[in-house]
N, C-alpha and C positions, 0 to 999 in steps of 0.2 A: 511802478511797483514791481511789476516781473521785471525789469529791466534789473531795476536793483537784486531783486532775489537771483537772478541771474549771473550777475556780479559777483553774489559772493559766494553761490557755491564753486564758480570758476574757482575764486579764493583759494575757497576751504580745499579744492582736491589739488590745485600747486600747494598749497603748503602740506597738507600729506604727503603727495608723490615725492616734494621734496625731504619732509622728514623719513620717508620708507628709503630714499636714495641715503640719505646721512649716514642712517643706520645703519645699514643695508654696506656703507663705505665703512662704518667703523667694525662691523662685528668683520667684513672680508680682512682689514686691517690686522683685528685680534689674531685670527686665524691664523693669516700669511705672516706675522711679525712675533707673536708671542709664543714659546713653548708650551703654555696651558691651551692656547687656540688650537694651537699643530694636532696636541694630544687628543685634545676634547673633538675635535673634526674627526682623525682617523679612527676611533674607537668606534664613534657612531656609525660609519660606514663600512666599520668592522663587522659591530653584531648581524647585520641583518644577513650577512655573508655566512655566518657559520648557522643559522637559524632555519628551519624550515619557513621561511614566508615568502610570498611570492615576490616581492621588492628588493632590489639588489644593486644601490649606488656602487657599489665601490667600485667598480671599471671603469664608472664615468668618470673618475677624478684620476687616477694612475693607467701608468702603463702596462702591457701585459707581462710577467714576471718567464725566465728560463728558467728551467728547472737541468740541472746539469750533476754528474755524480762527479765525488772528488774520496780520493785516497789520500792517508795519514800513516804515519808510523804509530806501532803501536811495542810493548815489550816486547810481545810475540807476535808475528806474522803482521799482517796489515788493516785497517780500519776503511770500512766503505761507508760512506756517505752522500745522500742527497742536498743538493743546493737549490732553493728557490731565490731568486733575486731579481730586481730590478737590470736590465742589461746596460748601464751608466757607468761613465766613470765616475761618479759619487760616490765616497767613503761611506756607508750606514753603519746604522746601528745592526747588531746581528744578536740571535738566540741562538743556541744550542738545544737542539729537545731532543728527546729519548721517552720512546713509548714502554720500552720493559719488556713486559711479558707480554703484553697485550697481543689478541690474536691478530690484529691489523696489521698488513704489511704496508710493503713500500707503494704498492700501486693502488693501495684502498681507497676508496671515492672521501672518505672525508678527511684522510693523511694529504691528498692532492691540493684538496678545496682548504684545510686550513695552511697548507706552504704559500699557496697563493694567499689568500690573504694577508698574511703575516706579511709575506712580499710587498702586496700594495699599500702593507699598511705604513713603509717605510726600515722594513728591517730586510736583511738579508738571513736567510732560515739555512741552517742545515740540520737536518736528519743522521742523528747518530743510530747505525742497526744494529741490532746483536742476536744473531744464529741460533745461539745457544739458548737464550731468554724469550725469542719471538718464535723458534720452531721448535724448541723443544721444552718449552715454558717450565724452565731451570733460574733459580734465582743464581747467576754467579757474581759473584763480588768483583771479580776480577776487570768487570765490565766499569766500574769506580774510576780504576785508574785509567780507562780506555776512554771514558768520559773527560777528565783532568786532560789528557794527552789530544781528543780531539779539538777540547777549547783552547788549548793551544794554536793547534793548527788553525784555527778558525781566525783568532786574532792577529794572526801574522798576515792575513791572505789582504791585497793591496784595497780591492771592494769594501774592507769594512773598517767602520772607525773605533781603534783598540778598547778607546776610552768608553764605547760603550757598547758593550759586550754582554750578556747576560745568558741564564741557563734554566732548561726546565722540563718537564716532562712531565708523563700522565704515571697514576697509578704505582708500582713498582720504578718505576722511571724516575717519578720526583723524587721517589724517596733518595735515588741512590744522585739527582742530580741535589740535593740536598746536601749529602755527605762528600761529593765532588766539592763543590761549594766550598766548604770547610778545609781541604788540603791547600795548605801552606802556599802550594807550587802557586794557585792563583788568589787564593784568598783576596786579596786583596785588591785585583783585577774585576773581579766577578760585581758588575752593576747591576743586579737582581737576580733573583731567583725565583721562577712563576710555577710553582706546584700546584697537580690538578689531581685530587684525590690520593694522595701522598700518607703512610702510615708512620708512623712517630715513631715506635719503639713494636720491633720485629718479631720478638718474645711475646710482648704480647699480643699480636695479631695473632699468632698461631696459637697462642690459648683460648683465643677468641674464636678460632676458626674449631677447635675440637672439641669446643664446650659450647657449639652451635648459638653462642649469645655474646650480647655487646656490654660491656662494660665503663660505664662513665661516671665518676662523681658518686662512686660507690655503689649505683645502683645495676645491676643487670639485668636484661630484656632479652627474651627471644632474639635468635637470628639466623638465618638459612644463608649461607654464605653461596656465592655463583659457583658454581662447577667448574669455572677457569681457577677458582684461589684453591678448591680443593683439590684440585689438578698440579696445582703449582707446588703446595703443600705435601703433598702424596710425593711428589716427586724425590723434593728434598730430606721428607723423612724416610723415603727406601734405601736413598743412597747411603742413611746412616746405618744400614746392616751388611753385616760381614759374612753371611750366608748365603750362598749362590742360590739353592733351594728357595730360600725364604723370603731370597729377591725373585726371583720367579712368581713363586706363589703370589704373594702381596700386588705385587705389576700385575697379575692377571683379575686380580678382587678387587684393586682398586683406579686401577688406570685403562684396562682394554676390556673389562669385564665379562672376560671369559670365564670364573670363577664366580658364587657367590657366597661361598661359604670358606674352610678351609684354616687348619691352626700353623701356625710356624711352630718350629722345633725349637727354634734359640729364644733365648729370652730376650733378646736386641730387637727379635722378632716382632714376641710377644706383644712388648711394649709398644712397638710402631702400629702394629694392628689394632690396640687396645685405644690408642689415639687416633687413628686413622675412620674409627668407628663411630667415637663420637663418646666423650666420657663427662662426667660431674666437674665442675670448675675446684672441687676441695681436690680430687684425684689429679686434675689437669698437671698442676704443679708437680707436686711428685714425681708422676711419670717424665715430663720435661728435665725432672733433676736428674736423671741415671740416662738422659743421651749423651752419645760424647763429650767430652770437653769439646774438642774441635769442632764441632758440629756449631754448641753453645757460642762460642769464640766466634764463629761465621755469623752468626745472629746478630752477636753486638756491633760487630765491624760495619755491618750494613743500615744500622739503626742510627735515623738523624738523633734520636734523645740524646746519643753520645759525642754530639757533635758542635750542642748549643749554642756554647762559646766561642766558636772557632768560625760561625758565619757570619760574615760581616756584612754580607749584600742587602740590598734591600729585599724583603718578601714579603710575595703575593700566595697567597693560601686559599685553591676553590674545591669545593667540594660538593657534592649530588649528596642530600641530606640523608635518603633510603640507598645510596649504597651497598650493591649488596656484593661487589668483591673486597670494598676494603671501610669497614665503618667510618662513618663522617664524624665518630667521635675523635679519631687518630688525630684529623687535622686540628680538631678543638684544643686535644692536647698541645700539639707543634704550636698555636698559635698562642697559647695560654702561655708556653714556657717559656716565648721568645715576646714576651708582649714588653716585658719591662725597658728591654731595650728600645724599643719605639722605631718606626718606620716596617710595620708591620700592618697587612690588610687582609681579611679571613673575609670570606664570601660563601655562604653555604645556599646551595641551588636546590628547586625543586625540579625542574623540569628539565635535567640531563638525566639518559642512562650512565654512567659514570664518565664515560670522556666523550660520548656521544650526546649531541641537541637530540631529544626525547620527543615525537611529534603526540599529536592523541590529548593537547591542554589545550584549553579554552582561549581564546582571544587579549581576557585581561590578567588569565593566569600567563601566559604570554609574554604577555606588555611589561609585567613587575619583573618576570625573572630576567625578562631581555634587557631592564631597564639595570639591574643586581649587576646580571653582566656587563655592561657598556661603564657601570663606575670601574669593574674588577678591572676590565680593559685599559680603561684609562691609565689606571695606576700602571699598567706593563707600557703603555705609548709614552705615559709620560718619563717612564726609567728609562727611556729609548730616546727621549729627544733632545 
């Protein structure tokens, strides 16, 4: 009797061992052979990489990535760039990103830690910067075509494979790698577009930002926008006065706060400080109407809403729900207006500060929103592979 019982759980654990071996051969199979494997593998090893947790595959599976700077032409002067990449002669996939305004530079611990990743995740990363947006948190349009001109350069360089190219940025950044997107030059080049906290239409974030509330679906709520957007915003509506004085003044109430009182003289003045302040959403408009044309024209130029039609990439759409430099309503819009077309994926997060993993949530608040991320991911590995 034990002789027998002995027999067959021998049995039982060869035919396990060997069904855990089968599997175990087909799911390595999936992986190593199928593009949905490739993708669903690297994402997973992705998250835990940009995530505060203490577990960190993703080194055990790739190599360590160089990080090396590369210059571009641009209309004027020249375009600097950081490169994270696998050191192979293997063609990748590559991204383009642009942070914006964002206070983060080039040497920031989680700009470093997402080049590497991205790196191992199979792409080659370059970091597009801009002077003017990242140190002197100025929205310039001009940065657009600087964008357009480094993906260029990016798809010519011998490391990467043309055919799959793709662009994207955080904040201020998506928005404008959005309307990049959209120019003709690559249109139709451009294999995804990954926006992360990205505003829709530029007009109205700034009526959003001076009428301290969010706007969606008709309804409006309370909102305290971050001191970087009223920072960015301040900026752009000083430079719409023509008063040396009243640029003085204003710069000192609202940007180094060495003032905290104090009336402008001009009525270009008046109106910037009267917005600047914080007014009623019936007033907002109005006041918006009597700034420059030029100023207005600058707004639109920068705003994906004007551009819908004209993007053909695939897009990824994520957003930190409590946002508070750029409402998570923006991207609802983006993805609402761009749904019909199809191949569209909107991910809205709890647990980011806007482009930053947010530590201080619970274990299974954790678990779901790492879990939101590693689908969002996927969709960018799988436009990559």
């Amino acid at each position: 009797m034990r002789a027998a019982m002995r027999r067959f759980v021998i049995v039982a654990v060869r035919r396990a061992f060997l069904a855990l071996v089968v599997i175990g051969s087909l799911l390595t199979i999936f992986i190593a052979a199928t593009p949905q494997g490739k993708a669903g593998f690297r994402a997973a090893v992705f998250v835990p990489q940009v995530l505060e947790v203490p577990f960190k595959p993703q080194p055990w599976f790739a190599s360590d990535p160089v990080r090396h700077e590369v210059t571009y032409p641009q209309e004027i002067g020249t375009g600097v760039a950081d490169v994270y990449r696998i050191p192979d002669s293997e063609p990748r996939a590559a991204v383009l990103l642009f942070l914006g305004a964002n206070a983060a530079g080039r040497d920031d611990e989680d700009v470093v830690n997402l080049g590497n990743a991205l790196a191992r995740g199979g792409f080659a990363v370059m970091f597009h910067w801009s002077p003017t947006m990242a140190l002197q948190h100025n929205i310039d349009p001009v940065e657009i075509d600087n964008l357009v001109r480094a993906f260029q350069f990016l798809e010519q360089q011998d490391w990467v494979d043309s055919k799959r190219v793709g662009i994207g940025g955080f904040c201020v950044g998506a928005s404008f790698s959005l309307v990049a997107a959209a120019d003709p030059r690559i249109s139709d080049r451009v294999r995804f577009v990954n926006a992360f906290g990205p505003y829709f239409d530029a007009e109205d974030l700034l009526l959003q930002v001076v009428t301290r509330s969010r706007l969606y679906q008709g309804v409006r709520t309370p909102w305290q926008p971050d001191s970087l957007t009223l920072e960015v915003f301040a900026n752009e509506l000083i430079e719409t006065v023509g008063d040396m004085a009243d640029i003085d003044l204003l710069t000192k109430k609202y940007l180094t706060g060495e003032l905290r009182d104090g009336q402008p003289a001009t009525s270009a003045g008046q109106t910037v400080d009267r917005l600047l302040e914080g007014v009623s959403p019936g007033e907002a408009a109005g006041l918006y109407a009597t700034l420059p044309e030029e100023f207005r024209e600058a707004m639109d130029q920068i705003s994906p809403s004007r551009y819908v039609d004209d993007i053909k990439a695939k897009l990824l759409v994520l957003h930190a729900r409590d946002d508070e430099l750029v409402p998570s309503a923006e991207s609802r819009r983006l993805a609402e207006a761009m749904a019909d077309r199809g191949d569209v994926r909107y991910t809205e997060l709890l647990s980011f500060d806007h482009v930053r993993p947010a530590g201080g949530t619970g274990t299974w608040q954790l678990f779901k929103e790492g879990f939101k991320l590693y689908r969002h991911m996927y969709g960018v590995m799988r436009a990559g592979t």
